[in-house]
N, C-alpha and C positions, 0 to 999 in steps of 0.2 A: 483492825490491822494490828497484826504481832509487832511490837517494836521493841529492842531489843539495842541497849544501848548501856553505856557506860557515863558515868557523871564527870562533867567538865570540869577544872580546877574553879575553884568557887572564887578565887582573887578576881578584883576589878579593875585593878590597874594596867589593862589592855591595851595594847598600838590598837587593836581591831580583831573585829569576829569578822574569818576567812571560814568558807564551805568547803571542802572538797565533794567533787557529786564525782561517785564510781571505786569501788573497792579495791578492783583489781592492783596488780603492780603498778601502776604507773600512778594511782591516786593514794595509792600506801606511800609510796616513796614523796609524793607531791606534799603530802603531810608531814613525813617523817621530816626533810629540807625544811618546810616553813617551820617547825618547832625548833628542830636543831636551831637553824638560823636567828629566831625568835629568843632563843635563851644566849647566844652567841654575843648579840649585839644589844642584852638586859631591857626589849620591849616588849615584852610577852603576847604572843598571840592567844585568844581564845579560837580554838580550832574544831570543827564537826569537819567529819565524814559520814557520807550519807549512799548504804549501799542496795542496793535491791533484793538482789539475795538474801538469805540467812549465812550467808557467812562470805570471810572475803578473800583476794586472792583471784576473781575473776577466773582464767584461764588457766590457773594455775589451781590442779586438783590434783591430791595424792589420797588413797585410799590403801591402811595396812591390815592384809589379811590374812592371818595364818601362815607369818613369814613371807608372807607377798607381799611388793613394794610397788607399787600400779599408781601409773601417771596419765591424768585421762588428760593431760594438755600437752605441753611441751614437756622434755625428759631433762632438756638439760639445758646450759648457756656459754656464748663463746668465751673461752678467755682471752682470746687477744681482746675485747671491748672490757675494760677492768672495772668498767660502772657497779656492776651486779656484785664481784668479788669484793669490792672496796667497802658495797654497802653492807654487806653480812660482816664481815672486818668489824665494823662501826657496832653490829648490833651483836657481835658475841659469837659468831660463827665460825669462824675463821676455823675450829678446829672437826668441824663437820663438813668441808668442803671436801667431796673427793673427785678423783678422776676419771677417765676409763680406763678399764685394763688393758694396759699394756700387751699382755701377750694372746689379745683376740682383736689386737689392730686389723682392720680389711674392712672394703664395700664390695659389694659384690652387684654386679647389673644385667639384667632377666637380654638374654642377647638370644634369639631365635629361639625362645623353649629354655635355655639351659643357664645359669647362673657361671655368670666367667667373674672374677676377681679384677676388681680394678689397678691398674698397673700400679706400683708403690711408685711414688714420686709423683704422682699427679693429684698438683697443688689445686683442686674444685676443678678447673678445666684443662689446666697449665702441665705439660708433663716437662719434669726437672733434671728426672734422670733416664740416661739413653737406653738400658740394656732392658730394662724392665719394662719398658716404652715397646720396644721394639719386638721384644717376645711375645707380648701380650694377643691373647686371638681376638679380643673384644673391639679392635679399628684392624678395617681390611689394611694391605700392602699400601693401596691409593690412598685411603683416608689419613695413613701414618706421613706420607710424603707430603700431602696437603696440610695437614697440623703441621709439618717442618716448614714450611713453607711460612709460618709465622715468619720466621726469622728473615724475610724479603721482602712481604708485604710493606708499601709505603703506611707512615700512619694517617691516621686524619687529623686533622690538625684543627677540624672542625669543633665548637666548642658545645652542641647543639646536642640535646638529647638522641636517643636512639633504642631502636630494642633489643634487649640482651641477646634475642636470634639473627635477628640482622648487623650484630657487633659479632657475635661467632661466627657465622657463615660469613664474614668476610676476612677474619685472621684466619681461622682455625678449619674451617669447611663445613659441607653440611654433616659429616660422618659423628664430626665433635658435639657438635645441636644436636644433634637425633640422639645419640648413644651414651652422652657425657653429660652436656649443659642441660637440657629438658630436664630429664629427670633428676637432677642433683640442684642448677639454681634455680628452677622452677619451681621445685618441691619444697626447697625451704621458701619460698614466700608462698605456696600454694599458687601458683601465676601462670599463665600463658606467657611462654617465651615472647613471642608474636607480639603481644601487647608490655611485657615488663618493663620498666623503664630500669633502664642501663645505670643512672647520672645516680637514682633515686636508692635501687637495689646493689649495685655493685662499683658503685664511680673509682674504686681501686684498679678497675680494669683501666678503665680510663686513663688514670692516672698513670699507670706502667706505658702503658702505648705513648703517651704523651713525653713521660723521659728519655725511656730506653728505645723508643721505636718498634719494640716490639718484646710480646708478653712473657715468653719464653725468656727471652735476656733480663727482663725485670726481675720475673720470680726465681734467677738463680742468683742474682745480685741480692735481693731482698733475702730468701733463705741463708745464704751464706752470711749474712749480717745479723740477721734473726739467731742462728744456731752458736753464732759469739757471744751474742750477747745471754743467752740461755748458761752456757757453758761459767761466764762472769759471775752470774746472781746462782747459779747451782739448782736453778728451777726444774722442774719436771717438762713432758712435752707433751701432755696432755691437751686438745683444741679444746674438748669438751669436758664444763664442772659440773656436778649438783653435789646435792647433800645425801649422807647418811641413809637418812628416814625420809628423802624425797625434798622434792623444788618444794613442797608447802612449808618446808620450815622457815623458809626467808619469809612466806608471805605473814605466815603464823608470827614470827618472830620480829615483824613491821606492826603489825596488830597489838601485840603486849607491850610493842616499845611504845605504843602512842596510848592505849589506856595508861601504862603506869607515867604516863606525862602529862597527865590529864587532860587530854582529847577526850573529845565526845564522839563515841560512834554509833551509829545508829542503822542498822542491817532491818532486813525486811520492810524498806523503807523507798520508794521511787519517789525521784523530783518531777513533775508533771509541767509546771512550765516555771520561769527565770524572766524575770524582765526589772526595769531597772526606775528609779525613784530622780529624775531629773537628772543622771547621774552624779549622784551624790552617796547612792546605798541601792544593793542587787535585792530584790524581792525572789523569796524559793516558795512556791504553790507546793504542799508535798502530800503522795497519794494519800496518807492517813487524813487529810484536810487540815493542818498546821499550817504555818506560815512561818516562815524564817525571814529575818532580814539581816543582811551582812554586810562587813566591807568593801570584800571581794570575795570570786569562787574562780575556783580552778574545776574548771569539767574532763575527766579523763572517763569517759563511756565513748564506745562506737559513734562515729560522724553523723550517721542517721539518727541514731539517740540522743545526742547532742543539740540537730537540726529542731526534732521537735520540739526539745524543750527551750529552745530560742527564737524562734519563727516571727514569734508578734513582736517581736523589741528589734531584735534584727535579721531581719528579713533578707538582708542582702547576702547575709554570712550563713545563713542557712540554709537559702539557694545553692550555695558555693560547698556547702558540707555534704549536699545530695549528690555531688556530683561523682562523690567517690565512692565506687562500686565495693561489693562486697561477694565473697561465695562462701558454702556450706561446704564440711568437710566431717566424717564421723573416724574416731580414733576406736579400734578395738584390740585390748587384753588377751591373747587366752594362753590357759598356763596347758602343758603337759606333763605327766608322767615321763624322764629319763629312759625307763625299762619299757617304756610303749613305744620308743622310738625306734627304728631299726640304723637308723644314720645319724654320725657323729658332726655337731658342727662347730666351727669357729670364725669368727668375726662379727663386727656390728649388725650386718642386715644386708638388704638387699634395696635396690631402687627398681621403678619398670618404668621404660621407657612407651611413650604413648604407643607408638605406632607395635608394637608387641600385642597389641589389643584388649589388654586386660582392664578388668575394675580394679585391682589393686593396685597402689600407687606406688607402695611402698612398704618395708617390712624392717621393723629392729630389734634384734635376738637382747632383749631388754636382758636379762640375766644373764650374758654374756658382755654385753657394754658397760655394764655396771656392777659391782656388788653391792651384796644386801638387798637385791631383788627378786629372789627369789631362794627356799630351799635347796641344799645342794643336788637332793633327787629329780627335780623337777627343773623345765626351760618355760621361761616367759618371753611372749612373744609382743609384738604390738602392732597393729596392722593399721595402716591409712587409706580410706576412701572418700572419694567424692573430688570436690576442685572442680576446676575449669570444665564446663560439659558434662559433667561428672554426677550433679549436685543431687539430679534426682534419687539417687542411692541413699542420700543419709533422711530421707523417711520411707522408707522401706521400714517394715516392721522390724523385731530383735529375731525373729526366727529367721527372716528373708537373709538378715544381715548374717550370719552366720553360716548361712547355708554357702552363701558367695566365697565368705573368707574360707572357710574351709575346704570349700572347693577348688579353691585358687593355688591354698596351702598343700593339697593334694597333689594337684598337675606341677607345682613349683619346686617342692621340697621333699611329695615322696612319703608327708606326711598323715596319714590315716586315723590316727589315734582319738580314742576320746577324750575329748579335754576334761582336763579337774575343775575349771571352771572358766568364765569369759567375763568378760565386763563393757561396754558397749557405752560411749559418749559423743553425744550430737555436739555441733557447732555449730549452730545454724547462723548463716551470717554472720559466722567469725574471723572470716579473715578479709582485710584490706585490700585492695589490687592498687599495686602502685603502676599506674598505666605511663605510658609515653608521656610526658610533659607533668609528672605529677608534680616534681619541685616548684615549678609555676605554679599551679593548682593552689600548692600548700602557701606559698607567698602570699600570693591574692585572699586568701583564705587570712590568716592572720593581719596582714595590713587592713583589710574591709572589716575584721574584729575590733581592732582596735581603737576605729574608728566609731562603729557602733555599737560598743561596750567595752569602753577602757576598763571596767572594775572584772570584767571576767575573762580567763586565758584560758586556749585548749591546751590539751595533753594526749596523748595515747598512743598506741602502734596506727593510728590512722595517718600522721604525718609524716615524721621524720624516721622510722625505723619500727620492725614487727620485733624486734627479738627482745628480751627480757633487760640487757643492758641497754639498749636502744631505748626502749621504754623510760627505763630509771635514770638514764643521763640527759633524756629529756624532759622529766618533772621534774628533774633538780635545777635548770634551765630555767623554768615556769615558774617555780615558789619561788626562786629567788630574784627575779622580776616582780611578781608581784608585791613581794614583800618587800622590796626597795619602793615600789611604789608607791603602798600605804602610809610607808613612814616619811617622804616626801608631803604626801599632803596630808600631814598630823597637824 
């Protein structure tokens, strides 16, 4: 086995040797927290991460080609959550963060065959403002008078989870689920409306319904306070950040903070099983046939990767880790030629709604949402398959896979050309499904850990949150729990 590591600061005067097991975001920032923290309060950790891969960043891939800037995970991260912005802040980034452009603002959503523009003012489901609202062809006469009709509906006052379709279809109507909510909060967590939990995925709805009584009066209160205080601090209004030369510089730039910190990292490396020494000290089995022993580990891999590697020590938490579902989803690249195109476009992309029938999910004019993605001659594009019912598509071969997209790109956009090139990235059981009652799920989950392995803590888009800040303001959570904890029983 290739192992491929960097040498740990050689000093001994150590609080403890902590593992992080998993490379991605959430075990770079779980590291980065326990060292910052570690030199903050002058007890030095001795720190390993340990990744499977040859390289890390997880979910987080960026490949530069020929002026192409190609994101085979996620593209970007919210800024209202300022976990993600704060941590590049800390490591040197600050002056690579950029926004989207501005003057190709729009979504657009596949509504009987043809791409209708989403009203401007419509806050994810919420629409804010009237005239835009009401021109729009994309909600019939009826379904517009039913979304108004938010403003009637009693709230629930009920505190109990529920599903993000059965929370729409009763403010908003079924017109707003089918044509708005599916494919917009569905899509960002990859989820069955049907199944998404509400409390888990969006509990800001909640929260609106619960003050104002109703979501339309929240989101005009909320944006009216939001666009003050923008106006105050002189900020931009950008939802969405990344960097320069792509989301891999955070993770790249989390990786050089911890070698030159003297972290040990060790890629091309999988932990096979974790169990634990009377609790007193965590044992790591590691696929090269090593042995690690530590003070504590923070595990940020997939819940099912997680389960295995804790099954025999505790058994009960890894019952409870199986229980969270996962689906496949493949992202595909392809650039074209400008002058092969016969139609001009502008705006981020487009969304499809399930009942529209299609394999594609979804579509983002990547070199339109962003600069520096592409050549000024050419458009990159980025297409999403697979998800709920969906899944059998992302093994389909690279030819099948293309043959779809393009066909899709055809009947959708009109578009016939030959691509300059494509690029094709599977997910296979990569994303989470945060079902009805998952905050329960994740509760029982960490209480029955804590129990059966005080010295190791989970982390990752499987509990609290899928998105990139979600991720890193929950390993900053995790290290620095457990690093209170070690130095308690020094």
């Amino acid at each position: 086995m290739n192992i491929s590591s960097e040498n740990c600061d050689p000093r001994q005067d150590k609080t403890g040797h902590v593992v992080v097991v998993g490379g991605g975001i959430a075990g770079l920032a779980a590291a980065y927290y326990l060292q910052k923290e570690s030199v903050s309060q002058g007890k030095p950790l001795r720190i390993t991460l340990i990744e499977a891969e040859d390289r890390v960043g997880g979910k987080i891939v960026t490949e530069r080609i020929d002026g192409f800037t190609i994101e085979g995970g996620p593209d970007c991260f919210l800024r209202q959550k300022p976990w993600a912005a704060e941590l590049a802040a800390e490591i040197g980034l600050s002056t690579e963060m950029i926004g989207t452009n501005p003057e190709n603002r729009g979504v657009f959503v596949l509504n009987r065959g043809k791409l209708v523009r989403l009203p401007e003012g419509v806050m994810l489901i919420i629409p804010t403002r009237f005239m835009p609202f009401v021109t729009s062809p994309l909600i019939s006469p009826v379904g517009k008078l039913r979304m108004g009709m938010d403003l009637f509906v009693p709230p629930n006052r009920d505190n109990g989870d529920e599903s993000v379709a059965s929370f729409v279809r009763r403010r908003l109507g079924i017109e707003a689920l089918e044509k708005i909510a599916e494919p917009l909060l569905g899509g960002i967590h990859v989820s069955d409306p049907e199944r998404q939990s509400l409390l888990a995925t969006f509990p800001r709805f909640r929260d609106l319904e619960k003050k104002y009584g109703s979501l339309i009066r929240g989101m005009l209160a909320q944006r009216k306070n939001n666009h003050h205080t923008r106006i105050v601090k002189g900020e931009g209004d950008s939802l969405f950040l990344s960097f320069r030369k792509g989301l891999s510089e955070l993770s790249e730039g989390l990786a050089n903070y911890l070698r030159d910190s003297g972290c040990q990292l060790m890629l091309s490396c999988r932990v096979e099983k974790i169990d634990s020494q009377n609790g007193r000290s965590v044992n790591l089995q590691l696929s090269n046939g090593e042995f690690l022993k530590a003070d504590g580990v923070i595990i940020a891999v997939p819940a099912f990767s997680a389960a295995e590697m804790i099954h025999a020590f505790a058994p009960q938490t890894a019952e409870l880790l199986r229980r969270i579902d996962y689906v496949s989803t493949a992202t595909i690249s392809i650039a074209y030629r400008l002058s092969d195109i016969s139609r001009s476009f502008t705006g981020y992309g487009f969304v499809v709604p399930r009942k529209e029938g299609r394999m594609l999910q979804a579509c983002t004019w990547t070199s339109l949402k962003f600069s520096n993605r592409a050549p000024q001659d050419h458009l990159l594009l980025r297409c999403f398959l697979g998800g709920p019912g969906k899944e059998e598509v992302v093994n389909y071969d690279d030819n099948e896979i293309l043959r779809i997209v393009r066909g899709e790109l055809r009947e959708i956009q009109k578009i016939d050309a030959e691509p300059v090139f494509s690029r094709i990235y599977r997910w296979r059981k990569g994303n989470p499904q945060y079902y009805v009652g998952h905050l329960e799920l994740v509760q029982k989950i960490f209480e029955t850990a804590a129990d059966e392995m005080p010295r190791v803590v989970l982390t990752g888009s499987a509990y609290q949150g899928v998105g990139i800040p979600d991720c890193i303001h929950n390993a900053r959570k995790s290290a620095l729990a457990l690093y209170q904890s070690l130095v308690q029983k020094e």
